[in-house]
N, C-alpha and C positions, 0 to 999 in steps of 0.2 A: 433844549434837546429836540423840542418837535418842529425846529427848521430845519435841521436835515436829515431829519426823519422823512420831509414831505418833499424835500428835493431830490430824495435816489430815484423815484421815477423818472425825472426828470432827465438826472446822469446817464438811467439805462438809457433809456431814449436819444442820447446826447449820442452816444457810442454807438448805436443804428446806425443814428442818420453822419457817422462820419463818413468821407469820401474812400472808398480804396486806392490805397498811397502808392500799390503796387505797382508796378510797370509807366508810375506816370511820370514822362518827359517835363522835365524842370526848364532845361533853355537844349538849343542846339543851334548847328548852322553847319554850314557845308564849307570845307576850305577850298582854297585856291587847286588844291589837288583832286577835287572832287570827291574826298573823303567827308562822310556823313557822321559830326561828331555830337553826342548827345547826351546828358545829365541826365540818371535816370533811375530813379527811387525803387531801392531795393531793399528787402530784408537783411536786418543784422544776421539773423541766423539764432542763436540760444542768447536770451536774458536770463540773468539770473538777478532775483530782486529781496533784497533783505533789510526787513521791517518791522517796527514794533506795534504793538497795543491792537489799534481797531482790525475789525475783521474783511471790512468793508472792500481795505486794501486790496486784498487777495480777489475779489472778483474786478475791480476798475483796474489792477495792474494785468490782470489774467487778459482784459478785455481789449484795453489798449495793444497787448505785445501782441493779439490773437489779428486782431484788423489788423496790422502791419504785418501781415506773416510770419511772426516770429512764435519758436517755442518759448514758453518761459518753465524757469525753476524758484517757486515761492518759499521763502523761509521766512513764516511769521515767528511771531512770540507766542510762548510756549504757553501763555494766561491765554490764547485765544485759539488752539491748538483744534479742539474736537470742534470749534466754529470752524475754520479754515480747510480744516478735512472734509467736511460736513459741503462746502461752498464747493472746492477742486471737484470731490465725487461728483456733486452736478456740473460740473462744466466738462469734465473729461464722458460723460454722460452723454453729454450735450455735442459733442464734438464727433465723438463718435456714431453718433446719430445722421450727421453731415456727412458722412464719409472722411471724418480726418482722422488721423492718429489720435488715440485716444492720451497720447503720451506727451502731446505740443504743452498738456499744461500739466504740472507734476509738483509736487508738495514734499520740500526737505523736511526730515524731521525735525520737529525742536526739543527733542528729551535733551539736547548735548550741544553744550556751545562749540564743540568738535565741528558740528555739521556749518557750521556759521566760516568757523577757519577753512573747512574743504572746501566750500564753494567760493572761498574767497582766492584758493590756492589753485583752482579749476582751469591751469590757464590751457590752451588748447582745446575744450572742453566748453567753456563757456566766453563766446564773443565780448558780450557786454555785464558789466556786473555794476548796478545799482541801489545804494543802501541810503537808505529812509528811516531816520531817528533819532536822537539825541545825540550828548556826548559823549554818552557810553559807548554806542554802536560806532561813531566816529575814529574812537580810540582804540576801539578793535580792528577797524578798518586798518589806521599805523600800522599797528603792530603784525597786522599779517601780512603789508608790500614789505616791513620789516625785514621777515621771516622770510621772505620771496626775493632777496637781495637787493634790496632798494634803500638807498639811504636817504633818509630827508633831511636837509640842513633847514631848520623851523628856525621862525622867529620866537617873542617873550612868548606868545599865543599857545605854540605846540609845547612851553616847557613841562607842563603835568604828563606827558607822554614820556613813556623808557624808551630809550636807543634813539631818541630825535638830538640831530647833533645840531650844537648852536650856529645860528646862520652868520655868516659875515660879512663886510661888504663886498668884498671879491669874490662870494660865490654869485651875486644878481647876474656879474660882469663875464662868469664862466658859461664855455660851452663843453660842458664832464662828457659827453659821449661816452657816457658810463648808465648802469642806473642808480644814480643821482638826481634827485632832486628839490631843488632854493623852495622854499615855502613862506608866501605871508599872507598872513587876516591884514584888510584894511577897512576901513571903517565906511569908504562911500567910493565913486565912481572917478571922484575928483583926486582924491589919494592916489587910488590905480592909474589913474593919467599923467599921474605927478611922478610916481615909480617908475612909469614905462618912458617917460622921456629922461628920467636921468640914466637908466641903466641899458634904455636900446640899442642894439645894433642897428637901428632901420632896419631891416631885412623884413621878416613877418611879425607880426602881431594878432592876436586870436582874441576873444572874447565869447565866450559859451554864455548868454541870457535870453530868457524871456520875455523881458523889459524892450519893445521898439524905440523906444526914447532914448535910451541907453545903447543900443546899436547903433543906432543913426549917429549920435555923440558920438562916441567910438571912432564909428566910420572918419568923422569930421574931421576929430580932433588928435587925431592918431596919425603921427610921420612916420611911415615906413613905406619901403616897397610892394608888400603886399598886408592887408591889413582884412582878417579875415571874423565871418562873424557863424558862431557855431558852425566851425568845421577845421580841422583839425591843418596845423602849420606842415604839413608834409605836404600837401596839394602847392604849395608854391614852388611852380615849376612849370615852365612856358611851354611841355609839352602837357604837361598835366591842362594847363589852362588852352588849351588848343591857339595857342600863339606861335607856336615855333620851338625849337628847341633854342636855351640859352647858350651866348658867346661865353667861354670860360677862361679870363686869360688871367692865372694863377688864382685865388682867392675873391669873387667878388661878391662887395659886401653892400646894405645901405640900397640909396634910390640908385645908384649906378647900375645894381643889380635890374632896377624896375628900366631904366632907360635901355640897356642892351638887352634884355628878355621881352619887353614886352611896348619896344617902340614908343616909349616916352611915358610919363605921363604914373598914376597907381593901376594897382587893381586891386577890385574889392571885391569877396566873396561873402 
């Protein structure tokens, strides 16, 4: 216990000396038409983050969403409840001090697993919703895109969860334009590279990690047209990528897509 008792100073410290993320230009370039186009890091807007047991949570989630200009809304567990109040009161304290809204960081109750469901149901209301903890909070999580009209066709994995309907091979291969969605646990990076080449369309591909080694692999080892690395498969689209707008002659699918959008060749995000 008394080694990370002796590294929170260290975290505070860590959280200082981050960069501010805001307004800063990621890549750009000027096209042919003189237009100045530019990637450029902005606030989600409201996190809502929902977590079990240490208290800790509550000031390093407060701190991160706070540098990034975002408000956040904290739902600890309810064993660390008059800690977590105790932490928000000094930072809402603290903010207010600064000249901010003292409301960017704000504390749901936890008398009521209700409050866990609202903010999971918050849509409009809260941008980003991230939960941290076990199985339990996992299975709560199901149950409320549930509730919110989402079906998940799960593998053996999701079977302990109500309303997960059994996945089959025809849904990998579907595109539901519904809210529907194919669900599986694989066990390594190598599985998911083995999944996405039997059931791709080439079209995009995504991958959300922290792991560089794992990105870059991805990157590699991944045949699609665009093949993207934490950032969401809606950006494939040649004006999205300041390439041009894409040729559409009925349906195109696959590297065909990458050859007429985007002048031969992949792109990687």
């Amino acid at each position: 216990r008394g080694e990370p008792r002796a590294a929170r100073p260290r975290l505070r410290q860590d959280h200082r000396s981050l960069p501010d993320p805001v307004g800063e230009v990621v890549r750009g370039s000027t096209l042919p038409n003189g237009l100045r186009l530019e990637q450029v890091r902005v606030p989600m807007g409201v996190i809502g983050m929902i977590y079990e047991g240490r208290p800790n949570v509550t000031a390093d989630a407060a701190g991160i969403c706070l540098k990034s200009g975002n408000a956040v809304l904290l739902r600890g567990s309810s064993s660390a409840a008059a800690s977590n109040a105790a932490i928000v009161a000094v930072l809402r304290e603290a903010a207010a001090s600064t000249g901010l809204d003292a409301d960017v960081a704000q504390l749901v109750p936890a008398d009521s697993h209700d409050t866990v469901k609202a903010l999971m149901r918050a849509r409009g209301h809260v941008d980003v919703l991230i939960p941290r903890g076990g199985a339990g909070l996992i299975r709560a999580v199901v149950e409320a895109l549930q509730v919110a009209g989402v079906t998940i066709h799960g593998d053996e994995s999701f079977a302990a969860y109500d309303g997960v309907v059994p996945v089959t091979e025809e849904d990998w291969d579907t595109e539901y334009l519904s809210l529907d969605l194919a669900a599986r646990v694989v066990p390594d990076l190598d599985e998911a590279l083995a999944h996405v080449r039997r059931h791709s369309s080439q079209h995009s591909e995504a991958i959300v990690t922290e792991d560089q080694r794992a990105a870059r692999r991805w990157v590699a080892a991944v045949d699609a047209a665009a093949v993207l690395v934490n950032a969401s498969t809606r950006f494939t689209d040649g004006g999205e990528f300041g390439l041009g707008a894409e040729i559409t002659l009925g349906i195109l699918m696959g590297l065909l897509f990458a050859l007429l959008a985007f002048g031969g060749g992949r792109e990687h995000s």
